[in-house]
N, C-alpha and C positions, 0 to 999 in steps of 0.2 A: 500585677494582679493575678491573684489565682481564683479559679471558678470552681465547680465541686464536680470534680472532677469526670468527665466526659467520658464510655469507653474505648471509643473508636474516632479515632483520626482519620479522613481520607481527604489528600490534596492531591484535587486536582477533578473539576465538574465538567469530564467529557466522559466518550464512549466508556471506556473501561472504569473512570469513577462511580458513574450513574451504577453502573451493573454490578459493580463490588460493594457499593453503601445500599443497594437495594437488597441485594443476596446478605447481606453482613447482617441486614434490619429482620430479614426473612428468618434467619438460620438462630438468629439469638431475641426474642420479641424484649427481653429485660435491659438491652443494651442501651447507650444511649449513642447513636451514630450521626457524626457531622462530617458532612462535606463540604470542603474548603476551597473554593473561587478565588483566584487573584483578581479574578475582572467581573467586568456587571452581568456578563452575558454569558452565563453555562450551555456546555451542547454546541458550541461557534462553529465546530468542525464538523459535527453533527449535518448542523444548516446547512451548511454551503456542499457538502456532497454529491456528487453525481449532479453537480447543477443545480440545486438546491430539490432534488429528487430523494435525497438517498439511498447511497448505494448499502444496502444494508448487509447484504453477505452475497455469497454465492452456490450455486445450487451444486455445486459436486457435494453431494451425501454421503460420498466415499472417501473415508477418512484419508487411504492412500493417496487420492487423487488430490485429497485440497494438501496437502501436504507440499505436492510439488508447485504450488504458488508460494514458496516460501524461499526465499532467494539466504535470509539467514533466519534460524529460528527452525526451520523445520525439523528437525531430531528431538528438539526439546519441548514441541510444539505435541506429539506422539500422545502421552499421556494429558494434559488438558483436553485436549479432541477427544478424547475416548468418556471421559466426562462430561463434557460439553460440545458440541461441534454442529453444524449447521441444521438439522434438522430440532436441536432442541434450541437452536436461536429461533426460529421458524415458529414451534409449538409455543416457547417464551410468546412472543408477540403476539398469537392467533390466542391463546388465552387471555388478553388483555385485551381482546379485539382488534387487532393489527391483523390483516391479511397481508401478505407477501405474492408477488407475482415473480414468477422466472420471465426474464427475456430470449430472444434465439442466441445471446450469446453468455447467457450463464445468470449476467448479473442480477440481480435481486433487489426490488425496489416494493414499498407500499403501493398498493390497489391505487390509493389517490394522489399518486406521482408529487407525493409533497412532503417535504424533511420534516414539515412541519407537525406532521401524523404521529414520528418515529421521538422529537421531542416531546410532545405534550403525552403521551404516550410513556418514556421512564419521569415526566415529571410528576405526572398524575399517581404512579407507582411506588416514587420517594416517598413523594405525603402520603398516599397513604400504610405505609408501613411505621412513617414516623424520623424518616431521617431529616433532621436538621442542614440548612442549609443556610451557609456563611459567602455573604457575596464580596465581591472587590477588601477582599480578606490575604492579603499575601505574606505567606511564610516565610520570615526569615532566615528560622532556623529548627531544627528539630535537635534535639541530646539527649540520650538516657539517664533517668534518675537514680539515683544511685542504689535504692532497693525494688523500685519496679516501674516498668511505663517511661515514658517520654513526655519531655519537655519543648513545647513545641512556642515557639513564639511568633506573633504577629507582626506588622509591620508595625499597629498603633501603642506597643510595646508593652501591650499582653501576653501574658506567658499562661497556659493552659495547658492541662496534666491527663495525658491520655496511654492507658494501658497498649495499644496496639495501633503503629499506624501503618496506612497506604499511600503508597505513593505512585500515583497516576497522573501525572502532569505532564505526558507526551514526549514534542521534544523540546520543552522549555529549558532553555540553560539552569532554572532556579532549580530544579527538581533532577539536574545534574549533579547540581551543588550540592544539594543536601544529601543525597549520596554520598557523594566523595566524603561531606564532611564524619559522614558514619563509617568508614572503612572501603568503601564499593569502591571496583572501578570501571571508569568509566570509555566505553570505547569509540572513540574520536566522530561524531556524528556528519554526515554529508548526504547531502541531496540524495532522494530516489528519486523516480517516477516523473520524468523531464522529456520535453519533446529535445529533437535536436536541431542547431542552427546549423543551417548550409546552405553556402552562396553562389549558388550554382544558375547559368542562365538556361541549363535545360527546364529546371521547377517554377522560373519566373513566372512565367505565365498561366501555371495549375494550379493557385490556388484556390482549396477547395474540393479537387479531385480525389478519387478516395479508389482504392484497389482491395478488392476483397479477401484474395490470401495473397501476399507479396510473401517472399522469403527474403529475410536480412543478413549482414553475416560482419559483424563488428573488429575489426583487425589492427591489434596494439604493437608496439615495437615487441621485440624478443616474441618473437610466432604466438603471441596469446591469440584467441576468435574466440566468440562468442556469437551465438549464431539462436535468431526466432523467425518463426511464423506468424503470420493474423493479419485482420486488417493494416492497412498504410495510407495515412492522410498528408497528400501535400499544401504545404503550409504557405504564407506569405513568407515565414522567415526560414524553412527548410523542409522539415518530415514528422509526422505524427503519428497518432492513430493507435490501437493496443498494442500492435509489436513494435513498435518505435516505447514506447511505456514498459512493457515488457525488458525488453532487453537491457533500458535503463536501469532497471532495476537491479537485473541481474549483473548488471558491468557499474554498478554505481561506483564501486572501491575505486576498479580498473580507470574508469574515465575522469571520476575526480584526482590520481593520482598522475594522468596525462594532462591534467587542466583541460581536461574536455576537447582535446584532438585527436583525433581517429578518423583510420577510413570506413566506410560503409559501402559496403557490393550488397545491389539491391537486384534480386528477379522478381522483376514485378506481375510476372506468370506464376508466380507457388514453383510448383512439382516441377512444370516444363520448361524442362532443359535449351540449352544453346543448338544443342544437336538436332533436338527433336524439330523446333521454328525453323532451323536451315532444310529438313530434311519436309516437314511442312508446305513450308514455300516456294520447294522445287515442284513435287506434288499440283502445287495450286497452280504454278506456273506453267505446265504441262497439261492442265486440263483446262484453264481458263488466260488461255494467251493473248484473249484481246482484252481484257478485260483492264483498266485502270486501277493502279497501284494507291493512288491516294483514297478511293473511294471504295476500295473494296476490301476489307480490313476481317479476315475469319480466323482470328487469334480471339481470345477470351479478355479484352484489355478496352479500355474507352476507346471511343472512336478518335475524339479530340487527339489524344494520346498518341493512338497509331497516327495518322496523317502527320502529325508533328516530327514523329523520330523516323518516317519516311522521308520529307519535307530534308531534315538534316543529313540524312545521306545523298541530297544530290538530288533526290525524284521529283521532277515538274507535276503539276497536276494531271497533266493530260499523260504521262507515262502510263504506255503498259508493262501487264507482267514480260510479256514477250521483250520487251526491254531491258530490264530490271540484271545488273550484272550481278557476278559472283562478289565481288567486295561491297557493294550496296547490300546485297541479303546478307552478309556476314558482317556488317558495318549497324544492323536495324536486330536484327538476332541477339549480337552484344549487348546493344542497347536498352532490350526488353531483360533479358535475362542475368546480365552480370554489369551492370553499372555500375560505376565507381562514383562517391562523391565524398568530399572531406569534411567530416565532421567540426564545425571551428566551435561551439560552444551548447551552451543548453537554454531552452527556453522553458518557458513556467509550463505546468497542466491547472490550470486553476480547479480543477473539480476533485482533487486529493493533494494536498500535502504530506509529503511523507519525507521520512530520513532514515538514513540506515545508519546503527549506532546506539550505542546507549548503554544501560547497566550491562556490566560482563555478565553474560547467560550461568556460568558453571559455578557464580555466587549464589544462586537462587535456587532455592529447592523448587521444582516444576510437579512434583504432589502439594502440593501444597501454596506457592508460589509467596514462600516466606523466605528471607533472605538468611543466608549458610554462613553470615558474620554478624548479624546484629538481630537475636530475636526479637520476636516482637512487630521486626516490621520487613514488611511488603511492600510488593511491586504487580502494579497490572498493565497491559496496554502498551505504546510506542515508546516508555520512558527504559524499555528492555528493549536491548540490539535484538529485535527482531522487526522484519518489516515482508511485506507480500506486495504483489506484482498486482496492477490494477483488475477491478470489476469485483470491490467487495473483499477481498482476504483482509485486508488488514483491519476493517471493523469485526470481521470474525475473530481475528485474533485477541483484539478488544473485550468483546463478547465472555470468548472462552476462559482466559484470562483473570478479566475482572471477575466471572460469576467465581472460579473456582477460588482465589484470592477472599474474595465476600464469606462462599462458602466455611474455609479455613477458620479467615474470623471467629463468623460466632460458635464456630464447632469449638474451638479452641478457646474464647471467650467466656462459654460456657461453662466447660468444664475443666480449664485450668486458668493458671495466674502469669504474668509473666514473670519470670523471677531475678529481672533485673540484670542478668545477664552482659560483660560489659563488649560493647560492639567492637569488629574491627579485624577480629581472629575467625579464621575458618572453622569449622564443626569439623574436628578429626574424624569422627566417627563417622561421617559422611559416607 
């Protein structure tokens, strides 16, 4: 069955959908713009965000700075951010009555701590612009017609004729597929953003404990590191927290190509050193000699904590510092500052899913965010190997993404055709 003919195609009704069928609806008011839902429920990723808060972006306004959350994707990321980038997500929203709060650690959430804001908010946006909205609607396939537009077919074996489409459907294997099936390719997607499992009996007993800047330091066969800062949460099943996320990120290749084994040397002091705690502790010991080693803890570290990895070097409660040997301080020094523990696998984050992987970045024009073998159509959002390191980047990327994508649309919808062009071949002139 053919319809009369639609202009704009966009599958796939999350972040970077919503934002490219609303900018697409904006940018061209004569189009006719549908967005296309495999499932009943658009925005899913949206909801559950930051806890079902939404983490909506994050407040570096400097474009250099948001940049280095960008583990892949950042170089091509340069040009959409100069367009788009977090303060005009920001104005987007407060134009539509969304306020936006920063937190002390960056991230960006609505005034009313509820996803809920941030959905009714691009859905109220769609209607009214006029974009059509196709629900539990799954694409089978998209094909170019052979003198202009795309051939896009349904699951219930509809076929529907649309000058330009987008493809934002995350990291759905479907929106893989149809990819590939146009020429793209695709770069082998794997987990980001994971705590890590470690079975270690020093963490048994802390979970829950949280250390405000630990420094991490991630170590692969053949001398690779990777190494972050930030918060660090111990877990029932190992270690958490933003630099445990962080670093995920940034080693996601490295540790899924280990099957998630690695060691981690954790200082759970930041900045201070092994040297500095032994050279500390002599110090403490020299001016408070009677004093009790279990109870009297002037390092920057829980209490729980210290008494513990004092505890395991040997120290009775009733010990003083006057006590207290050279291999006991330098047994409790290591401990705080360079711990070793083996990484054996990955645990969930439930408040972002993300994957690293997806359309080859160097297929896609990033003016434009039109793909360099099949015109006509586009890419916005996670379904491009680009991904960011937790507390909001990768809804920015969304954001930036889908509006400039949108944009493109009806600029281009506007005032040209597509001219059928056959997919699959690079643009030489590139």
């Amino acid at each position: 069955m053919k319809d009369s003919f639609p202009n704009i195609a966009i599958i796939g009704a999350g972040a970077a959908g919503y934002f490219a069928a609303i900018t697409a609806a904006e940018s061209f008011r004569r189009a006719r713009v549908v967005l296309i839902e495999s499932s009943r429920q658009p925005l899913y990723k949206v909801g559950i965000s930051g806890g079902g808060r939404c983490n909506v972006t994050n407040n570096n306004f400097e474009i250099e700075q948001l940049l280095k959350g960008y583990p892949r994707g950042n170089k091509e990321l340069i040009g959409p951010f100069h367009k788009f980038a977090t303060r005009d997500t920001v104005n987007w929203f407060a134009n539509r009555g969304v306020k936006l709060k920063a937190e002390p650690d960056g991230r960006m959430f609505p005034v009313t701590d509820s996803s809920a804001t941030i959905i009714e908010c691009l859905q109220n946006a769609a209607t009214e612009v006029g974009v059509n909205l196709w629900l539990h609607a799954r694409v089978d396939s998209v094909s170019p017609r052979g003198d202009s537009g795309f051939l896009v077919a349904i699951k219930d074996g509809e076929t529907h004729e649309f000058e330009r489409v987008l493809i934002a459907t995350g990291s759905s294997p479907s929106g893989y597929k149809i990819a590939q099936s146009l020429g793209h390719t695709i770069i082998s997607p794997v987990p980001s953003l994971f705590t890590f499992n470690i079975k270690d009996d020093r963490l048994r007993e802390f979970g829950g404990l949280s250390f405000e800047n630990a420094h991490l330091e991630l170590s692969f066969p053949e001398n690779k590191k990777l190494k972050w800062s930030g918060p660090l949460l111990i877990t029932h099943w190992g270690l958490s927290g933003p630099a445990v996320l962080k670093l995920s990120a940034w080693g996601a290749r490295l540790l899924f190509s280990s099957r998630y084994q690695a060691e981690l040397t954790v200082n759970f002091l930041g900045s201070i050193n092994t040297e500095e705690v032994l050279q500390r502790m002599r110090d403490y010991r020299t001016e408070f000699p009677k004093r009790t080693v279990i109870g009297h803890n002037f390092l920057p570290i829980v209490k729980r904590y210290w008494e513990r990895t004092a505890r395991r070097a040997g120290i009775d409660d009733d010990a003083s510092w006057s006590h207290i040997t050279r291999e006991q301080m330098q047994q409790i020094a290591d401990e705080l500052t360079r711990a070793v523990f083996k990484v054996t696998g990955k645990g969930e984050f439930k408040e972002e899913f993300v994957t690293a992987g997806g359309v080859k970045l160097k297929e896609v024009d990033f003016r434009t965010m039109e793909s360099r073998l099949c015109p006509g159509l586009y890419f916005a959002g996670e379904v491009l190997d680009i991904d960011g390191i937790t507390g909001g980047y990768n809804f920015q990327s969304a954001w930036s993404t889908g509006w400039l994508a949108g944009k493109s649309i009806g600029i281009m919808q506007e005032y040209t055709k597509n001219d059928g062009a056959s997919c699959g071949t690079e643009n030489e002139d590139e």
